[in-house]
N, C-alpha and C positions, 0 to 999 in steps of 0.2 A: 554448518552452524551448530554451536552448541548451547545447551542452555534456554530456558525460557525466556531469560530478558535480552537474548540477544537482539543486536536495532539496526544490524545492517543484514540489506538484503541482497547478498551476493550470491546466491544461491550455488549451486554445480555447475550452472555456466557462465564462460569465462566472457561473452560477451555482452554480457549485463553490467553496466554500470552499478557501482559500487551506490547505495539510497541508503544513507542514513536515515531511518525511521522513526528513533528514539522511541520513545512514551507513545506515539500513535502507537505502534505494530500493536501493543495488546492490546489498548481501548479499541482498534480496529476488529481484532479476534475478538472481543468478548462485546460487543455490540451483538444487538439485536437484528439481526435480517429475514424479509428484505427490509432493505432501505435506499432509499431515493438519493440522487449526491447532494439536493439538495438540502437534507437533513443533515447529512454527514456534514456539510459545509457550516451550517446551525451550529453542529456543536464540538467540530472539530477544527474549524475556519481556520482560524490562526496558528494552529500547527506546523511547525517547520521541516521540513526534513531537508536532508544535504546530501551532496553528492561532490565529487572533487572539484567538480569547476563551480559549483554552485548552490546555494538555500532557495528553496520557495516553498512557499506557503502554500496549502492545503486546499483552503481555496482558491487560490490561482489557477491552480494545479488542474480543479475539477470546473474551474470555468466555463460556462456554454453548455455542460452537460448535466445540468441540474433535476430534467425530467427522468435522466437517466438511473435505473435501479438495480441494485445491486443483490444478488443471492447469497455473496459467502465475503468474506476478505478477501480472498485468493482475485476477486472481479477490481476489486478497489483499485488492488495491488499493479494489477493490469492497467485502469486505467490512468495511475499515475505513471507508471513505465511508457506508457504512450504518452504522455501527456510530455513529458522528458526527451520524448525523442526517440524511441527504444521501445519495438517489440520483443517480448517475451519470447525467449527459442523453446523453454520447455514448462508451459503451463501444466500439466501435471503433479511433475514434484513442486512446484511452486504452490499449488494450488494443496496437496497435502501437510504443504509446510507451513500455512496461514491460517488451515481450520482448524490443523491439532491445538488445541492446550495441554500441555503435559500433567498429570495428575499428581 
């Protein structure tokens, strides 16, 4: 990926579905954590993100796991990868890829 406002999350593995992120990815990075999903849901709810077969919402997405809280982006990111269908193969670089902000 290149670029700051890049908004898809394909990362270096090829069997990650392609999450269009748009505008969440950096309100995601630049949030305050921890935070609860159900905060994120508060005030990020109706955000969409897309994938080739499909859009869903932010909330939907984090449905049922409201008590659930979050330390970094790189978690979020996680739990909407699951949320989709689809474990993460390499949390690592994904997770160095969600904290940086480039300066």
């Amino acid at each position: 990926m290149s670029g700051d406002n890049a908004d898809h999350d394909t990362g270096a593995h090829d069997s990650a579905p392609a999450v269009t992120f748009g505008p969440l990815k950096r309100a995601l990075r630049e949030h305050r954590y921890p935070v609860t999903a159900a905060e994120l849901i508060e005030q990020y709810g109706a955000a969409t993100l897309e994938t080739p077969a499909r859009t869903a919402r932010l909330d939907g997405l984090l449905e049922g796991r409201e008590e659930t809280q979050f330390r970094d982006p790189s978690e979020v990111r996680e739990a909407v990868l699951d949320a989709l269908g689809h474990a993460d193969a390499s949390p690592e670089a994904a997770a160095d890829e969600w904290t940086r902000l480039p300066r």
